[in-house]
MIVO-627557 format. One record per atom (N, C-alpha, C, CB): z, x, y; atom name; residue number from 1. Coordinates in nm, 3 decimals. Each point is the difference from the previous one (the first is absolute). Glycine has a CB too. Example, Ala and Ser with C-alpha at 12.3 -4.5 7.8 and 13.67 -1.06 7.14 Angstrom:
! MIVO-627557
- 0.780, 1.319, -0.569, N, 1
- 0.000, -0.089, 0.119, CA, 1
- 0.000, 0.090, 0.120, C, 1
- 0.125, -0.189, -0.117, CB, 1
- -0.197, 0.154, 0.222, N, 2
- 0.006, 0.082, 0.119, CA, 2
- 0.073, -0.077, 0.109, C, 2
- -0.215, 0.118, -0.063, CB, 2
This chain:
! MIVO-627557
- -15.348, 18.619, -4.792, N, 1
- 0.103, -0.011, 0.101, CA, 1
- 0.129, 0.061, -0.054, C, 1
- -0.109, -0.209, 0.095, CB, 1
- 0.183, 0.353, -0.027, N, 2
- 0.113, 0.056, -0.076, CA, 2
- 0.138, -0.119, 0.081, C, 2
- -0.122, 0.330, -0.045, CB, 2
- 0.165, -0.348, -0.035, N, 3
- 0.134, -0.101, 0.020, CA, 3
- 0.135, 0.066, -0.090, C, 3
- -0.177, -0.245, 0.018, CB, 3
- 0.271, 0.253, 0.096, N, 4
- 0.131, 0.087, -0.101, CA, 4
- 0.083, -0.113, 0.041, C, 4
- -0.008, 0.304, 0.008, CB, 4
- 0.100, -0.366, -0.130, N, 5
- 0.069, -0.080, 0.010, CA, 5
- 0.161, 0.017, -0.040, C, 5
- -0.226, -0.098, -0.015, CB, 5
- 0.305, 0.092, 0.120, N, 6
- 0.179, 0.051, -0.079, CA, 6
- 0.030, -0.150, -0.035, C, 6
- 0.136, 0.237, 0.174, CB, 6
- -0.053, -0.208, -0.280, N, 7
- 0.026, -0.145, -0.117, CA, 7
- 0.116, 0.017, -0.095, C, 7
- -0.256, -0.044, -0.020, CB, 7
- 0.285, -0.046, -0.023, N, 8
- 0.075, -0.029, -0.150, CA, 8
- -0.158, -0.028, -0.065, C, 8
- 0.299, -0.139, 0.054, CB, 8
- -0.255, 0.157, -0.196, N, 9
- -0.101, -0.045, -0.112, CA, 9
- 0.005, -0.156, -0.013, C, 9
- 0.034, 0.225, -0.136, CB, 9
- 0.023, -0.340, 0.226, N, 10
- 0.077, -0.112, -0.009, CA, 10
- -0.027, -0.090, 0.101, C, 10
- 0.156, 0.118, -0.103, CB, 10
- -0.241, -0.085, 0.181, N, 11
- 0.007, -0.063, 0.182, CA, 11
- -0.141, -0.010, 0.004, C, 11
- 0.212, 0.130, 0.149, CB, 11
- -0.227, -0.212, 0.001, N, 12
- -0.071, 0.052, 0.029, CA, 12
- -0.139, 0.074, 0.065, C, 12
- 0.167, -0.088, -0.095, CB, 12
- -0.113, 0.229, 0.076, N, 13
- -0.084, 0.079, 0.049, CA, 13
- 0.000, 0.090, -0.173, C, 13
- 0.056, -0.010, 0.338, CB, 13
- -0.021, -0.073, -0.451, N, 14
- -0.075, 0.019, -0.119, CA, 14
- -0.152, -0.065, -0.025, C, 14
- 0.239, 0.017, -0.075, CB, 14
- -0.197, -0.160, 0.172, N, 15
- -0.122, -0.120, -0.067, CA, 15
- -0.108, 0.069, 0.134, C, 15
- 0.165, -0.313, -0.118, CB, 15
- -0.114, 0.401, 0.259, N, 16
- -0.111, 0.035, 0.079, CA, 16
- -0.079, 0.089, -0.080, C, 16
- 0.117, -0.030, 0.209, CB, 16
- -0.044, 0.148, -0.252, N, 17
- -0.053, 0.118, -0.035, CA, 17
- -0.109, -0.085, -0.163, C, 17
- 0.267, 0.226, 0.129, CB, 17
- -0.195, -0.244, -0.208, N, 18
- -0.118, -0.114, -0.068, CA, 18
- -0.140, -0.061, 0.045, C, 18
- 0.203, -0.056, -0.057, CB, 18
- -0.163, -0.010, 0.167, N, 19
- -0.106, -0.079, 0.048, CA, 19
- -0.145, 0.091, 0.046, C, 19
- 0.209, -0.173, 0.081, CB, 19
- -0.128, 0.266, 0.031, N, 20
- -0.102, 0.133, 0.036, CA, 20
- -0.036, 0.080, -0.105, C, 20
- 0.095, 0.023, 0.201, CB, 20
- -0.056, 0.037, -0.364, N, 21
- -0.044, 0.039, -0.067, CA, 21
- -0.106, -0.117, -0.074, C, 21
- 0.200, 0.180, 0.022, CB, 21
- -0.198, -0.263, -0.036, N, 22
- -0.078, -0.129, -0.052, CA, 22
- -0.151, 0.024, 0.118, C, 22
- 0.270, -0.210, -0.087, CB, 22
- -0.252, 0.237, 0.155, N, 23
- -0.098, -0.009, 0.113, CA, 23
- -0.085, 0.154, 0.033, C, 23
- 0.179, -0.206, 0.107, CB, 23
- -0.098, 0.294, -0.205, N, 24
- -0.097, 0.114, 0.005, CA, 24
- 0.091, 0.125, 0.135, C, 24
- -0.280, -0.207, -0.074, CB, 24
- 0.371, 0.179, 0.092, N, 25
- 0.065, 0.066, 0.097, CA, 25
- 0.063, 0.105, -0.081, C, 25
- 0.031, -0.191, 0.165, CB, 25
- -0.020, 0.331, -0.080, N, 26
- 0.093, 0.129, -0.058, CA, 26
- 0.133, -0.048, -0.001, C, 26
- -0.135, 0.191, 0.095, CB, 26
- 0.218, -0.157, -0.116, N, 27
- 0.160, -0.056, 0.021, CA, 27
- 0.099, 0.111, -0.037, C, 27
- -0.061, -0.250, -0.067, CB, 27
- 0.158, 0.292, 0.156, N, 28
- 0.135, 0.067, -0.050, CA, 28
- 0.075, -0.103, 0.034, C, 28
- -0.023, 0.245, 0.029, CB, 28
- 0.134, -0.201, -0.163, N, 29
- 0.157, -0.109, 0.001, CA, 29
- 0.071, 0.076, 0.013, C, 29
- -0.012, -0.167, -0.133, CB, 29
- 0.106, 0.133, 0.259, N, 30
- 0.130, 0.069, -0.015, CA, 30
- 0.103, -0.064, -0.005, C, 30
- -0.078, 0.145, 0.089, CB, 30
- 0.145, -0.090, -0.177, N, 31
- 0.122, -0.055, -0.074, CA, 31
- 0.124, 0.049, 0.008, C, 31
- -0.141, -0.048, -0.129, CB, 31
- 0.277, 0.061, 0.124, N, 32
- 0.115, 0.078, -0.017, CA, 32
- 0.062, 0.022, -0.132, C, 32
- 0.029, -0.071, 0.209, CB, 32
- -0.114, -0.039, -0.304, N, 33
- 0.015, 0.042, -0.110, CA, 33
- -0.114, 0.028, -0.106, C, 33
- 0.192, -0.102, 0.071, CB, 33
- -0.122, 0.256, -0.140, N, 34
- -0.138, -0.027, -0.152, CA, 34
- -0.061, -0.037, -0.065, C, 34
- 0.039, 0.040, -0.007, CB, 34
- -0.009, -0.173, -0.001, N, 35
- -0.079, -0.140, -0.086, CA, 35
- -0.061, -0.031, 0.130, C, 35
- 0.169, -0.123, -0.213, CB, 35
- -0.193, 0.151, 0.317, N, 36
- -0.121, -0.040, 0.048, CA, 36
- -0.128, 0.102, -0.046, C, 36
- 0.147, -0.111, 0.199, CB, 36
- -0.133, 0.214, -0.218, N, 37
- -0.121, 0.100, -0.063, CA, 37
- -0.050, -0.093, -0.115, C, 37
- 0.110, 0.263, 0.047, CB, 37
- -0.079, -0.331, -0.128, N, 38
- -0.085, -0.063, -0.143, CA, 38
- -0.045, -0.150, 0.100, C, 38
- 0.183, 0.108, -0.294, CB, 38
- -0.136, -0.146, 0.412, N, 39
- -0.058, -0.169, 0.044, CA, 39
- -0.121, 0.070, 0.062, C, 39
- 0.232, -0.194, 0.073, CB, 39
- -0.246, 0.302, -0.007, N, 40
- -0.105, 0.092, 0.079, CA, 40
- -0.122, 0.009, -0.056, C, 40
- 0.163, 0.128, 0.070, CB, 40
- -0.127, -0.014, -0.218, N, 41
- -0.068, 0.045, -0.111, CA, 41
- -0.039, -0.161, -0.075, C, 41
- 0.144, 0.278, -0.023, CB, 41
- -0.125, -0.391, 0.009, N, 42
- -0.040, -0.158, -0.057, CA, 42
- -0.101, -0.001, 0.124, C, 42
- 0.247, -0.151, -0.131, CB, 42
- -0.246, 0.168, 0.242, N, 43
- -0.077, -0.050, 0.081, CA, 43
- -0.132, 0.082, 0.047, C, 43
- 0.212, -0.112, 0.048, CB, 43
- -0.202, 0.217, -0.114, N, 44
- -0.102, 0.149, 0.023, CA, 44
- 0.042, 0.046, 0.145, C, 44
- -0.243, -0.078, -0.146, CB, 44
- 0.387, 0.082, 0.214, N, 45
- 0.005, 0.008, 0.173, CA, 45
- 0.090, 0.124, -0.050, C, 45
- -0.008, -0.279, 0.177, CB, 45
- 0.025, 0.367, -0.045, N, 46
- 0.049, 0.109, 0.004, CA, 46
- 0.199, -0.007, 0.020, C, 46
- -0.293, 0.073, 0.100, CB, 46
- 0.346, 0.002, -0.082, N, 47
- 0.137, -0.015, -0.024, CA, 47
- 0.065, 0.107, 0.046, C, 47
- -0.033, -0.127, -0.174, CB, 47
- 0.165, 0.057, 0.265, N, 48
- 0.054, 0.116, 0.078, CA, 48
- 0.126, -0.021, 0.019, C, 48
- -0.186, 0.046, 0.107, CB, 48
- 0.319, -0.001, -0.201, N, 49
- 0.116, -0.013, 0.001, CA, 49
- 0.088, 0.000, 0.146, C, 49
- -0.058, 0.091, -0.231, CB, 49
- 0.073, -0.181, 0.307, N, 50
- 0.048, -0.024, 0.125, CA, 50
- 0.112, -0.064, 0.048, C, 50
- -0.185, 0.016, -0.002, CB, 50
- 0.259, 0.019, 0.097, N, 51
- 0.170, -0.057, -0.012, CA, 51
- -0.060, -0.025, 0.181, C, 51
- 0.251, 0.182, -0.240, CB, 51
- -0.260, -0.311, 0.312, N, 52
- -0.049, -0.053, 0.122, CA, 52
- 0.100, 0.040, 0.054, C, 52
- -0.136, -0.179, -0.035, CB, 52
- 0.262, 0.181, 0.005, N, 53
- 0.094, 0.034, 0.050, CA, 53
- 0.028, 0.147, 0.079, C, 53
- 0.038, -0.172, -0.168, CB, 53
- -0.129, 0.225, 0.072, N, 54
- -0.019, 0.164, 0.106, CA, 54
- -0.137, 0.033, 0.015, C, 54
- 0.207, 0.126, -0.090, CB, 54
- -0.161, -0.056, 0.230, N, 55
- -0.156, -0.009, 0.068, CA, 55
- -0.083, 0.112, -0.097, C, 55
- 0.078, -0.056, 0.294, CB, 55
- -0.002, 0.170, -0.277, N, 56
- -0.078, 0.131, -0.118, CA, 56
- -0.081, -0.089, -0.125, C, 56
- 0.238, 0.214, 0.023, CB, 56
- -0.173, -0.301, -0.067, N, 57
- -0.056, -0.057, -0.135, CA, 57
- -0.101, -0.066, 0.061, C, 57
- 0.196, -0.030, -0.160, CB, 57
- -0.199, -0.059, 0.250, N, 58
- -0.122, -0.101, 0.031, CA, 58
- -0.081, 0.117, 0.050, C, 58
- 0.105, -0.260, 0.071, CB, 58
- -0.126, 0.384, 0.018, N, 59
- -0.076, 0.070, 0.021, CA, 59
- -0.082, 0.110, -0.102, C, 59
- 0.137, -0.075, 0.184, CB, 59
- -0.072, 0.055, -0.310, N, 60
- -0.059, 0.072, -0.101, CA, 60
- -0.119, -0.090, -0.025, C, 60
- 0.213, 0.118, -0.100, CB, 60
- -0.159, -0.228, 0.073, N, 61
- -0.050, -0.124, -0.077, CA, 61
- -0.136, 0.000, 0.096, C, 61
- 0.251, -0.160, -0.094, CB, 61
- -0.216, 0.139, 0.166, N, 62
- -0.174, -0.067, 0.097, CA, 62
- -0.075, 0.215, 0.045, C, 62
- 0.157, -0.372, 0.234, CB, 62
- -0.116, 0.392, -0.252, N, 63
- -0.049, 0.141, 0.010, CA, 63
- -0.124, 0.030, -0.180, C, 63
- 0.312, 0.093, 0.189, CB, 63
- -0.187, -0.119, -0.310, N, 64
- -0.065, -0.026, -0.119, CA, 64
- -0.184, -0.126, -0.016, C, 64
- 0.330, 0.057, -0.062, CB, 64
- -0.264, -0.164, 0.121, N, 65
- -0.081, -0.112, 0.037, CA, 65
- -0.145, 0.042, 0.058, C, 65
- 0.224, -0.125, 0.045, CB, 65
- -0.181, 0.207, 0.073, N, 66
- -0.085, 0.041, 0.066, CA, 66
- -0.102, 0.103, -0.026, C, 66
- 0.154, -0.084, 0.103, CB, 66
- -0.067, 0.155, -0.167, N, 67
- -0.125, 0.083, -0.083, CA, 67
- -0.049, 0.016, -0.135, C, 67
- 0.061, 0.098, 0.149, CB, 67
- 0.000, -0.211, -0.201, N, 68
- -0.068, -0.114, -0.120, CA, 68
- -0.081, -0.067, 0.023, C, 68
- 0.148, -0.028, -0.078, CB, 68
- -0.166, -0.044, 0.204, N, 69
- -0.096, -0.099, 0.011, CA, 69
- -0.112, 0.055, 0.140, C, 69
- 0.203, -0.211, -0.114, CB, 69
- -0.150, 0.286, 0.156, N, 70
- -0.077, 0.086, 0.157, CA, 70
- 0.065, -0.121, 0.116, C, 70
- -0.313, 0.122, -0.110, CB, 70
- 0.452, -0.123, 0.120, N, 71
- -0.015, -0.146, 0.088, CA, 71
- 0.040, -0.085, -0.053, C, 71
- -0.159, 0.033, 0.091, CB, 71
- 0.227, -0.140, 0.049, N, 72
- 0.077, -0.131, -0.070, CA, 72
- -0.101, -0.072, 0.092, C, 72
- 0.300, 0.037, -0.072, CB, 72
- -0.329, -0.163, 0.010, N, 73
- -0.046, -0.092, 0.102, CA, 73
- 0.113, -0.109, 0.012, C, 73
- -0.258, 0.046, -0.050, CB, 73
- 0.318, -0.053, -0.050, N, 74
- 0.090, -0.151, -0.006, CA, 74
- 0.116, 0.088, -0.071, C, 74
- -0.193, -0.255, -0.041, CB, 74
- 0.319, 0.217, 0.124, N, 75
- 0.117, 0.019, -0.057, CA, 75
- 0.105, -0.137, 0.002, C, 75
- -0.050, 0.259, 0.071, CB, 75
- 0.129, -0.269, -0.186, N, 76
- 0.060, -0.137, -0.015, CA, 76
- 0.090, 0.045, -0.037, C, 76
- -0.138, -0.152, -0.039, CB, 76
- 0.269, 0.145, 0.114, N, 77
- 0.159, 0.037, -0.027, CA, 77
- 0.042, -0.127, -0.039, C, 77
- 0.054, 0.187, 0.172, CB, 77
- -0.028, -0.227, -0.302, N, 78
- 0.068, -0.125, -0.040, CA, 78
- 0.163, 0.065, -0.082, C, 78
- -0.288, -0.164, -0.042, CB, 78
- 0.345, 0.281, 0.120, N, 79
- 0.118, 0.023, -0.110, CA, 79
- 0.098, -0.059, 0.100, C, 79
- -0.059, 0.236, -0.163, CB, 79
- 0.126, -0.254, 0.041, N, 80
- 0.122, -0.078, 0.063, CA, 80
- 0.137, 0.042, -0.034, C, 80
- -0.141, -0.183, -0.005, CB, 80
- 0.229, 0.210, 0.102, N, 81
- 0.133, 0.147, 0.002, CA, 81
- 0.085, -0.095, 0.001, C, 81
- -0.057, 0.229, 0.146, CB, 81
- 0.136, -0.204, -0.261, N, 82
- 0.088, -0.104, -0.053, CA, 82
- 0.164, 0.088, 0.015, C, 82
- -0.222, -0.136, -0.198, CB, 82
């Protein structure tokens, strides 16, 4: 099941993206920051530097996702714009 999840390394849609890798699921994380690439790479899930805040960035991101995994089945926006 491909599942792309936007997150902090801290929340969560850290403990989702966890749970679905525990369960055998593909996974991209997108993050706005670089230390999310090493919580990604801990989890064997894919990784996609993303600012939710702009659309260009979220459309890279699930574009990347998408042809990483052929397809999203489950997407989980847990970021939170502070």
């Amino acid at each position: 099941m491909p599942l792309t999840s936007s997150m902090t390394r801290r929340t969560l849609g850290a403990a989702t993206a966890a749970h679905f890798r525990a369960r055998g699921a593909q996974v991209v994380i997108l993050d706005r920051e670089a230390a999310g690439e090493g919580y990604a790479e801990g989890l064997g899930a894919g990784f996609a530097r993303t600012d939710v805040t702009d659309e260009a960035s979220v459309a890279a991101a699930i574009a990347l996702a998408v042809d990483r995994m052929s397809g999203i089945d489950v997407c989980v926006n847990c970021a939170g714009i502070v």
